[in-house]
Every structure is written in C-alpha cells, then in structure tokens.
C-alpha positions in Angstrom: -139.4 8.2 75.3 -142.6 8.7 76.9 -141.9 12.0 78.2 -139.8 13.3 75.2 -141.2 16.4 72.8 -140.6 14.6 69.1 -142.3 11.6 68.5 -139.8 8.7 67.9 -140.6 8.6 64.1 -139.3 12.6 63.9 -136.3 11.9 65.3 -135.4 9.0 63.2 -135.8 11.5 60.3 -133.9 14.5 62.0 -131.1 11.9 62.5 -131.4 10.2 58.8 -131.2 14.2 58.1 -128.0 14.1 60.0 -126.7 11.6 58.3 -127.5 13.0 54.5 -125.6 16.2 55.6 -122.0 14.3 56.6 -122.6 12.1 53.7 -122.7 16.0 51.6 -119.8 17.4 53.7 -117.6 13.7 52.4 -118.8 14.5 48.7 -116.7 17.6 48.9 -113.6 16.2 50.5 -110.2 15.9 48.4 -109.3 18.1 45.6 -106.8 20.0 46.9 -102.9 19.8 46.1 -100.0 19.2 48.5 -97.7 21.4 46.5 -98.8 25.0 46.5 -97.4 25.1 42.8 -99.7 22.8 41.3 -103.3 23.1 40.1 -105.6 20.8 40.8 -108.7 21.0 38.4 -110.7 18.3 40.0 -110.8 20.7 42.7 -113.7 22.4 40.4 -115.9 19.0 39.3 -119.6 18.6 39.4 -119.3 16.5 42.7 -118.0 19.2 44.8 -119.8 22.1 43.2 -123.1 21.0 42.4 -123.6 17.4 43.8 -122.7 17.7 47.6 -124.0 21.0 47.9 -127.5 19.6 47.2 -127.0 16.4 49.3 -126.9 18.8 52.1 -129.3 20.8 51.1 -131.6 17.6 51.1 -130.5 17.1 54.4 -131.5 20.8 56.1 -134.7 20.1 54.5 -135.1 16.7 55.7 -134.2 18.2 59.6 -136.6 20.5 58.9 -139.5 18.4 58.1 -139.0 16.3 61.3 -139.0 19.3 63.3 -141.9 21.1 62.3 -143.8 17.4 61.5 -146.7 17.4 63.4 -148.5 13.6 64.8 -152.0 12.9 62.8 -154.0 12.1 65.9 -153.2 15.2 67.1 -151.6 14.8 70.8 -151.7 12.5 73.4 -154.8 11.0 73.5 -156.1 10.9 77.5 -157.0 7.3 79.8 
C-alpha cells in the first residue's frame, strides 16, 4: 500500500462506511405482502422509515470523512 492515494486508516473507515450502509439497506428489508389483497402495516414502522434511513445516512457521512480525511503529518515525509 506504499504507492496507494488513501492512507490505510481511510480506507478502513470508507469500508466500515460500506459496511453501515448494507447494514441500513437490511433494516428496510421485509414488510411487504405476498397477496396483493392484503395490507401489511409493518410495512410503515419506525425501523424502515426512520431507523435505516439514518443508518445509511451515517454511513455516506462516514465515506465521506475518509475521503476528504487528510494525514496529520502532512505527506510523506522525504529520506
């Protein structure tokens, strides 16, 4: 990773980023009905319309941060 752009410790939080967003996007799975006929009301709970939304919200942000994070030292330092 010598030669890479992102330090190491920005792309563990791009991928930990990654990983809040798919955990969001399996907060709003289920809630639908096989029979067309048939309402579902849990289709309309607080875990699909308020909780995963921010989960992945959390995560764009978190992508975001290790994007535009910049190293302390301030670049390579030279031998």
């Amino acid at each position: 990773m010598a030669n890479f752009s992102m330090p190491a410790k920005n792309v563990k939080i791009i991928a930990a980023g990654l990983v809040v967003m798919v955990l969001g996007f399996v907060l709003m799975l289920g809630g639908g009905s096989s029979d067309p006929d048939v309402f579902n009301p849990a289709m309309f709970n607080f875990r699909r319309l308020v909780l995963a939304p921010l989960v992945i919200i959390l995560g764009i942000v978190a992508i975001i941060y290790g994007i535009m994070k910049t190293p302390r030292d301030g670049g390579e330092k030279e031998k």
